[in-house]
OpenMM code with the backbone's topology and positions (N, CA, C; nanometers):
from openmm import Vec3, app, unit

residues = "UNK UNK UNK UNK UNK UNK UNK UNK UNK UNK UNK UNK UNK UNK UNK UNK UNK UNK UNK UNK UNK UNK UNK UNK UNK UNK UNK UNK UNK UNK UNK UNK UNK UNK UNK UNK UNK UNK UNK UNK UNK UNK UNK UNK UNK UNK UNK UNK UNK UNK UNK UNK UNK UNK UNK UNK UNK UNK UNK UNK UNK UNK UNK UNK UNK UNK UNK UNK UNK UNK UNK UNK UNK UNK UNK UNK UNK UNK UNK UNK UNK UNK UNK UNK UNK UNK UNK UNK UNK UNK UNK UNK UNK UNK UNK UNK UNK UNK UNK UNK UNK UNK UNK UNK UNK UNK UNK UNK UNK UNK UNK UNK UNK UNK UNK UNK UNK".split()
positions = [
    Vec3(-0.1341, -0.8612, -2.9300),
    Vec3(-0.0121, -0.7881, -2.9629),
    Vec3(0.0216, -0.6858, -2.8545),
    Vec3(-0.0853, -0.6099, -2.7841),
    Vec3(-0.0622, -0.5299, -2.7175),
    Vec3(0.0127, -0.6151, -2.5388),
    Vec3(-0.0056, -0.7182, -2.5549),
    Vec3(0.0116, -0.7771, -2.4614),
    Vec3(0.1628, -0.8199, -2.5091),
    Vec3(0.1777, -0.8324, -2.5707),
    Vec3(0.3500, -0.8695, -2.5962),
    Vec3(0.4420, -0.7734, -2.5803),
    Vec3(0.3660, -0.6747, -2.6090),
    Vec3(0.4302, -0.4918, -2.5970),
    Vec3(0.4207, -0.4577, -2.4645),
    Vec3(0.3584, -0.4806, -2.3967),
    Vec3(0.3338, -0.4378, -2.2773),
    Vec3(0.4776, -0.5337, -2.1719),
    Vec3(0.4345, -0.6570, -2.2366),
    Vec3(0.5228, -0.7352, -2.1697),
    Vec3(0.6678, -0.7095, -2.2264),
    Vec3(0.6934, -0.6831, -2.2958),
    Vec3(0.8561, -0.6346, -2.3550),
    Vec3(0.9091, -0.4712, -2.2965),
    Vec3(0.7580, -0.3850, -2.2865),
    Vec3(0.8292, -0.2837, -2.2241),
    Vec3(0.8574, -0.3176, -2.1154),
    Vec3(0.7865, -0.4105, -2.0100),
    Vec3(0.8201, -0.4624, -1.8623),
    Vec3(0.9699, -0.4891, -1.8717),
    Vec3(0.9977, -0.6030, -1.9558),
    Vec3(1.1371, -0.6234, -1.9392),
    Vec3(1.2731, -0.5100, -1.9822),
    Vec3(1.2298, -0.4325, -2.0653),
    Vec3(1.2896, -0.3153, -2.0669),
    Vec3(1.3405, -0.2292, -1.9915),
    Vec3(1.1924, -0.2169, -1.8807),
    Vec3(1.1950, -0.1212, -1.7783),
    Vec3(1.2919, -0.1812, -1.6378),
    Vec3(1.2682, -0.3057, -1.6260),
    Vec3(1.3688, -0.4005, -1.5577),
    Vec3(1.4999, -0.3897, -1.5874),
    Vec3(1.5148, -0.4234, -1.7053),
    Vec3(1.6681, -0.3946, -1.7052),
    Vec3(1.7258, -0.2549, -1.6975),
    Vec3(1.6455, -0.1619, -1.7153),
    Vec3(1.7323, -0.0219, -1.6648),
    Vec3(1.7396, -0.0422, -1.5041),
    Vec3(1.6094, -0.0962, -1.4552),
    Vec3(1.6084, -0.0608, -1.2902),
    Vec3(1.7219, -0.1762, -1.2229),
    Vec3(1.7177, -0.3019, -1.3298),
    Vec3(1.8508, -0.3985, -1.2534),
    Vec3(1.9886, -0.3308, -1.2811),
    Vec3(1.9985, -0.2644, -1.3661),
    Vec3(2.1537, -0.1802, -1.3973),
    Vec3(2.1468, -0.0511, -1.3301),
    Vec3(2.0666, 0.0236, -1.2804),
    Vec3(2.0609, 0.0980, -1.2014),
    Vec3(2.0895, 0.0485, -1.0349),
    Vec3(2.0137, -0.0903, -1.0302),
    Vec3(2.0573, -0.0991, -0.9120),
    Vec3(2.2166, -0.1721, -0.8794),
    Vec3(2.2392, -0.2268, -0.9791),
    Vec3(2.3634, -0.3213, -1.0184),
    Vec3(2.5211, -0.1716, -0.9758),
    Vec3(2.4851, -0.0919, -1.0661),
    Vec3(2.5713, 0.0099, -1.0319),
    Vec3(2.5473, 0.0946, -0.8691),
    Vec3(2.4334, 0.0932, -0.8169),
    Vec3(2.4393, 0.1234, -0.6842),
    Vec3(2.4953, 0.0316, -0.5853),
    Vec3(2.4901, -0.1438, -0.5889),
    Vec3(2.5087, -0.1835, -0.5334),
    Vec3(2.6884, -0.1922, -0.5423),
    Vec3(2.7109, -0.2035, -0.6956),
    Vec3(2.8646, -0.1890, -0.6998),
    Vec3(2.9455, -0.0440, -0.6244),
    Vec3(2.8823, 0.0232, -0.6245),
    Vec3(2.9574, 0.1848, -0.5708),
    Vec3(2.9391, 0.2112, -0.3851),
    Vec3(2.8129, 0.1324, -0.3053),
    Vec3(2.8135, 0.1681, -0.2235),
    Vec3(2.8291, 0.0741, -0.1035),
    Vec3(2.7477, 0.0490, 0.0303),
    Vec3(2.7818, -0.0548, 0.0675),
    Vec3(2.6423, -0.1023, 0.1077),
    Vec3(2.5684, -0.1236, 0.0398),
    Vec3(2.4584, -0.2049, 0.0781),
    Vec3(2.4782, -0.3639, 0.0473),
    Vec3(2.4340, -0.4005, 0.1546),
    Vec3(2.4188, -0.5464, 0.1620),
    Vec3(2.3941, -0.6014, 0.0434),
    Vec3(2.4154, -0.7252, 0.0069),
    Vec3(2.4054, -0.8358, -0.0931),
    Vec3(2.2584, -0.8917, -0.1084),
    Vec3(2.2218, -0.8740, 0.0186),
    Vec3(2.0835, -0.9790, 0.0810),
    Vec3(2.0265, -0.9421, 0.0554),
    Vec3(2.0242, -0.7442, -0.0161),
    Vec3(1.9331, -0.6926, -0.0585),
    Vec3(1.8748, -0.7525, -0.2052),
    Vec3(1.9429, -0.8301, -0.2690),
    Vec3(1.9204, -0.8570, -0.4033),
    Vec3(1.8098, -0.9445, -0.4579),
    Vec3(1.7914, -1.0039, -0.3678),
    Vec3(1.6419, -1.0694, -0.3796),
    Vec3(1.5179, -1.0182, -0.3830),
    Vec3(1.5375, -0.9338, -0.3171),
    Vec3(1.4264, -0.8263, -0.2720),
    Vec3(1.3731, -0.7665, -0.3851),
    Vec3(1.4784, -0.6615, -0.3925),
    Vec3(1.5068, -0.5343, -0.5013),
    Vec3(1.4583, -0.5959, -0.6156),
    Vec3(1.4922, -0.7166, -0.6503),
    Vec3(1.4678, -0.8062, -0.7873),
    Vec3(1.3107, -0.8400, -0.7935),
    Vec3(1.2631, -0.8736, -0.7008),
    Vec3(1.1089, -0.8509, -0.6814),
    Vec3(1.0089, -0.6787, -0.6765),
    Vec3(1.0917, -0.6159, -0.6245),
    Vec3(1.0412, -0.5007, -0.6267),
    Vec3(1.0373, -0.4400, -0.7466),
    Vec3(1.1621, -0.4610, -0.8713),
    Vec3(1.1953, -0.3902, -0.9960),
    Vec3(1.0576, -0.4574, -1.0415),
    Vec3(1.0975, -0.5756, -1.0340),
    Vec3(1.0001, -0.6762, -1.1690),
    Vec3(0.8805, -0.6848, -1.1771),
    Vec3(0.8579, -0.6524, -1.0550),
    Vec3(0.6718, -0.5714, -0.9829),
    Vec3(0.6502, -0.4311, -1.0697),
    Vec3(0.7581, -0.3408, -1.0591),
    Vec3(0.7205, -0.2095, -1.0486),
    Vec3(0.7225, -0.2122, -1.2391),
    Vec3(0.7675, -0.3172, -1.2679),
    Vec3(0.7993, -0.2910, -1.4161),
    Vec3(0.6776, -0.3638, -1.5079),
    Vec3(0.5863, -0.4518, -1.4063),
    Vec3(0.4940, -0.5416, -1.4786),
    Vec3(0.3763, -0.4074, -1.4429),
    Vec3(0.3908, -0.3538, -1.3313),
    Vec3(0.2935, -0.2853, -1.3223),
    Vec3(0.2724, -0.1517, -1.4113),
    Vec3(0.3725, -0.0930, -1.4523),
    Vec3(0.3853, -0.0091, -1.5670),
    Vec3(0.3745, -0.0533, -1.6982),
    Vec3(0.4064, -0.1729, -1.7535),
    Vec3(0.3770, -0.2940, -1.8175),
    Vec3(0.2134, -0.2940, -1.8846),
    Vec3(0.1921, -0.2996, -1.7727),
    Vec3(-0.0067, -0.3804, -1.7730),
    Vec3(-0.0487, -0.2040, -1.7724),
    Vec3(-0.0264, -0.1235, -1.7054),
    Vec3(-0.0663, -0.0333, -1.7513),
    Vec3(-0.0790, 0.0399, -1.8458),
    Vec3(0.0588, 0.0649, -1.9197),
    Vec3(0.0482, 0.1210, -2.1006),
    Vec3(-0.0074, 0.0264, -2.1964),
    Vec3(-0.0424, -0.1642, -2.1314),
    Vec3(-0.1039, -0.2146, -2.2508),
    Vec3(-0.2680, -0.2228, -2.2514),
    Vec3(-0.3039, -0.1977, -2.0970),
    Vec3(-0.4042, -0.1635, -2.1338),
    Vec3(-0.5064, -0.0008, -2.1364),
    Vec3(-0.4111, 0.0861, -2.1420),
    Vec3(-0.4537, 0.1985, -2.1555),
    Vec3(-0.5207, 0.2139, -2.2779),
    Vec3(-0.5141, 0.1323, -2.3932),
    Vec3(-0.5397, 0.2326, -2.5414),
    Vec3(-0.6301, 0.0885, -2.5459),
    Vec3(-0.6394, -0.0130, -2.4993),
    Vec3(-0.7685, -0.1180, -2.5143),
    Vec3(-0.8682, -0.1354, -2.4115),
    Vec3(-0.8955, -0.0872, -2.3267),
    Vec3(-0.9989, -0.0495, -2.2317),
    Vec3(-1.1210, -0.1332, -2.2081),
    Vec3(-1.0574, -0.2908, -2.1954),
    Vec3(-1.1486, -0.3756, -2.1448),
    Vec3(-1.0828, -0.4694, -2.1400),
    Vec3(-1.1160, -0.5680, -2.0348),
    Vec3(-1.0406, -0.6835, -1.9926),
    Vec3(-0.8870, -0.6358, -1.9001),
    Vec3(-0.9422, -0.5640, -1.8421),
    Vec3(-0.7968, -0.5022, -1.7940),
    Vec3(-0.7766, -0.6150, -1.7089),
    Vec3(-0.8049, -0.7026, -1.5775),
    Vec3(-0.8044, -0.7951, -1.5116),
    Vec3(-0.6937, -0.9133, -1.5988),
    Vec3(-0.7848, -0.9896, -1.6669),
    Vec3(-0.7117, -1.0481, -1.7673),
    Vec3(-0.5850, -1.0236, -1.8364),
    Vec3(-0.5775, -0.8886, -1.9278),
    Vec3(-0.4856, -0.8551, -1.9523),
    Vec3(-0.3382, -0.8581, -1.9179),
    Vec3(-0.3542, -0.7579, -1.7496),
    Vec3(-0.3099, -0.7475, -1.6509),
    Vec3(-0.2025, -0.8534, -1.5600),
    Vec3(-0.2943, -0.9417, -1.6134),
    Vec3(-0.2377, -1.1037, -1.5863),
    Vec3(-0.1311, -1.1577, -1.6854),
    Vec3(-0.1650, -1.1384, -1.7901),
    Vec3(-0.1385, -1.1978, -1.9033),
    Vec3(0.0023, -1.0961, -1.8899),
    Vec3(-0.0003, -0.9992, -1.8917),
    Vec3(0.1843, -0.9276, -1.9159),
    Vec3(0.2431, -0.9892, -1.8016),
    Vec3(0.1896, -1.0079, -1.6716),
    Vec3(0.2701, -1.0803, -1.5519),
    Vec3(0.3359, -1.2059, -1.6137),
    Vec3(0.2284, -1.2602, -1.6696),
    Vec3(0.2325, -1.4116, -1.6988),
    Vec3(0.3855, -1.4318, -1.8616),
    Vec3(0.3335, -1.3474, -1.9339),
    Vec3(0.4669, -1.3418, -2.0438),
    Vec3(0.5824, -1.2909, -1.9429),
    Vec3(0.5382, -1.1952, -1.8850),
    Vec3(0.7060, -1.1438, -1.8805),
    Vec3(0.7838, -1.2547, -1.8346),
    Vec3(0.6905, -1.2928, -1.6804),
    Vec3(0.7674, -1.4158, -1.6373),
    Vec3(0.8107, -1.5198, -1.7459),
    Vec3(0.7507, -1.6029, -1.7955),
    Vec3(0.7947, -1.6771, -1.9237),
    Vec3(0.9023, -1.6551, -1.9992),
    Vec3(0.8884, -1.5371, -2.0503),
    Vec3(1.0045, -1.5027, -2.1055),
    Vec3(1.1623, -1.4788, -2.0062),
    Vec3(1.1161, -1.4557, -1.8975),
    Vec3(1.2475, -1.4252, -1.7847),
    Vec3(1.2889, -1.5440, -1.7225),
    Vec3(1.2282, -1.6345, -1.7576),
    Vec3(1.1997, -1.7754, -1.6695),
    Vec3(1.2759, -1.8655, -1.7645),
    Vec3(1.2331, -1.8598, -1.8959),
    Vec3(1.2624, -1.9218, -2.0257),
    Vec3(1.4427, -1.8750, -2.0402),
    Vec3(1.4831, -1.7133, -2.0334),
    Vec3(1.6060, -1.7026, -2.0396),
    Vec3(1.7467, -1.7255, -1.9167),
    Vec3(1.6563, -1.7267, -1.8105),
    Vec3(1.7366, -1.7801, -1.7112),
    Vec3(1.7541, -1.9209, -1.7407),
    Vec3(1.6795, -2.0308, -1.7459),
    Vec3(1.7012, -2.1607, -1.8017),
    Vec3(1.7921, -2.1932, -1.8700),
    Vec3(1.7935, -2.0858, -1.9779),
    Vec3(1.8635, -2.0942, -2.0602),
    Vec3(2.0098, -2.0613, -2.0199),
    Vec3(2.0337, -1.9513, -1.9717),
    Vec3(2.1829, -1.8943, -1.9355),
    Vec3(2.2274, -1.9623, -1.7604),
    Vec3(2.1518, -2.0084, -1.7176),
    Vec3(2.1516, -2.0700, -1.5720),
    Vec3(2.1451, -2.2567, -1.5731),
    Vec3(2.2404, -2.3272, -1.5836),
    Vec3(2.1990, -2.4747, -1.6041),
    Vec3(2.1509, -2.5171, -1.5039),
    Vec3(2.1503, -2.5242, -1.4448),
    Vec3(2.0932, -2.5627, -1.2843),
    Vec3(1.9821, -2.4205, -1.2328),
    Vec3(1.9137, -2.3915, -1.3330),
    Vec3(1.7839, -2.3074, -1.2548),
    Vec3(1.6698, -2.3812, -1.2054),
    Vec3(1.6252, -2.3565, -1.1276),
    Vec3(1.5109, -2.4156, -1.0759),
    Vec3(1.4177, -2.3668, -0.9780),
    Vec3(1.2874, -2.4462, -0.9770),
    Vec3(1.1855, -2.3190, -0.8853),
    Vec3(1.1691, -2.3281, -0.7581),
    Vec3(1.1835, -2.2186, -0.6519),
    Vec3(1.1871, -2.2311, -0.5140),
    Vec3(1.0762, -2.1771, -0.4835),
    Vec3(1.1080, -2.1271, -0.3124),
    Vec3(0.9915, -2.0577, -0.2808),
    Vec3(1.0117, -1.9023, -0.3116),
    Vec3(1.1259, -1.8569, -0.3506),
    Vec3(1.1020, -1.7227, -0.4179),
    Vec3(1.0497, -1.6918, -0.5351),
    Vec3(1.0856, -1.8525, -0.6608),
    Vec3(0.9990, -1.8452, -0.8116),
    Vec3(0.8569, -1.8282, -0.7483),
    Vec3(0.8030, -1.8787, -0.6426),
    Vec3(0.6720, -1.8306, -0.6286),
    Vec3(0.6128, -1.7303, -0.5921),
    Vec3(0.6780, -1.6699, -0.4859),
    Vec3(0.6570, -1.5723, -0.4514),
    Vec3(0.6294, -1.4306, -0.5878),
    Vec3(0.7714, -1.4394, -0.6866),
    Vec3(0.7527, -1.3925, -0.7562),
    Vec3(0.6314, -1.3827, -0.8658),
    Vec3(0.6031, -1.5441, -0.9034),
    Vec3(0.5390, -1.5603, -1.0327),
    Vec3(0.3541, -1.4712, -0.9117),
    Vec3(0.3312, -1.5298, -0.7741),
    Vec3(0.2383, -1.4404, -0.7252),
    Vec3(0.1859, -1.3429, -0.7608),
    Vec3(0.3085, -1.2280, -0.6980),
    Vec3(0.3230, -1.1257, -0.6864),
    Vec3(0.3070, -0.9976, -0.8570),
    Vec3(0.3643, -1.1200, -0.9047),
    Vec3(0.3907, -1.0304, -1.0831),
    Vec3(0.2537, -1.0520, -1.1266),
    Vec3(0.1613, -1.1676, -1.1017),
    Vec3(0.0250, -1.2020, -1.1492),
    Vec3(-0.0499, -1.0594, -1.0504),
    Vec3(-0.0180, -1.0429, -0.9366),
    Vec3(-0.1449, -0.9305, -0.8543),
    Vec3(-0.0765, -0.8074, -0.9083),
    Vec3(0.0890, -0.7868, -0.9456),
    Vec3(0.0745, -0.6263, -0.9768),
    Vec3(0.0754, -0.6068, -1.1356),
    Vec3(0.0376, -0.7153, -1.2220),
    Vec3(0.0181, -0.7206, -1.3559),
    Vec3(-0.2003, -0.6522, -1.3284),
    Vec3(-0.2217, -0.7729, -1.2727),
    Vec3(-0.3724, -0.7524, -1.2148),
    Vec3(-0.4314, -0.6000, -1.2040),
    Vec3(-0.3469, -0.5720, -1.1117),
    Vec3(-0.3702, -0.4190, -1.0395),
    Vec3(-0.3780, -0.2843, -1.1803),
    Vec3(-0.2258, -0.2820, -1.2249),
    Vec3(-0.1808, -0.2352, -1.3433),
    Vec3(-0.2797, -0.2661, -1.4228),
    Vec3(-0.3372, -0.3376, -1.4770),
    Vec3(-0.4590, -0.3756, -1.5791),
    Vec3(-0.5901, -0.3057, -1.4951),
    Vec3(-0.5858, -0.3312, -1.3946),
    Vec3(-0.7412, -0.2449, -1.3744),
    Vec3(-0.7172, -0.0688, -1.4059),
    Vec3(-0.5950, -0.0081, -1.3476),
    Vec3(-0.5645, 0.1344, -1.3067),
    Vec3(-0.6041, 0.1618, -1.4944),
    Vec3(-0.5026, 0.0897, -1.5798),
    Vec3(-0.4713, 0.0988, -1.6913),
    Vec3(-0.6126, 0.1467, -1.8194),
    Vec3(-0.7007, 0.0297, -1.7500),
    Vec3(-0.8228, 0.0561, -1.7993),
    Vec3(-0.9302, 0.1628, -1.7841),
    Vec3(-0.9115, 0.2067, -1.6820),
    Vec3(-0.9798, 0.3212, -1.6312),
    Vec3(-0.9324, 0.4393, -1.5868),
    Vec3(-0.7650, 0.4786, -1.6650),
    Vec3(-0.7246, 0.5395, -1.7039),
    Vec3(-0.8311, 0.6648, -1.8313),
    Vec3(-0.8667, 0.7753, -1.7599),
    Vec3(-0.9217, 0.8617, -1.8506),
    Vec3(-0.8340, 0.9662, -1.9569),
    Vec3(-0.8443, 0.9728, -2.0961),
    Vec3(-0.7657, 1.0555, -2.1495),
    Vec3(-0.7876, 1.1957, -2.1985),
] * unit.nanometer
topology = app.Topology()
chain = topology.addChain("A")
for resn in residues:
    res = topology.addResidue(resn, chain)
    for name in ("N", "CA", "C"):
        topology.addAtom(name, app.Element.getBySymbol(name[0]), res)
């Protein structure tokens, strides 16, 4: 359960940081090209805060864990693009991403665990 929570606050925290950046990119003049990026950087920074509040209050298996919110969030973000995207499909950025969300889910699960209160 804590892993579903963890993974729902991820996507939470994403969508403030994609509408945060959505309204910066609408108001100023940064490049377009940035959007790939930024979209990796949110969804990182959000799995990693993610894996951290779920495993702060269960304090073992943080590794695992860690993984496991990377691994839902994607699913679930993967699952609704499919859905709202007819023609989605996986490139070399779905990988990069699904990577990247597995090592900072990872990371986040170790900090998370050995988090002292």
């Amino acid at each position: 359960m804590k892993i579903i929570k963890g993974s729902l606050f991820s996507i939470f925290i994403s969508a403030i940081g994609l509408l945060i950046f959505a309204f910066i990119l609408t108001n100023t003049n940064i490049s377009e090209s940035t959007i790939p990026i930024v979209i990796i950087i949110i969804a990182n920074l959000s799995i990693f805060v993610g894996s951290i509040i779920c495993n702060w209050k269960i304090k073992k298996n943080g590794i695992v864990n860690g993984m496991l919110v990377g691994l839902v969030y994607l699913i679930i973000i993967y699952l609704a693009s499919s859905i709202a995207i007819k023609s989605f499909n996986f490139n070399l950025k779905s990988i990069i991403m699904i990577l990247c969300s597995v090592i900072s889910g990872t990371i986040g699960g170790i900090i998370g665990v050995n988090i002292k209160k």
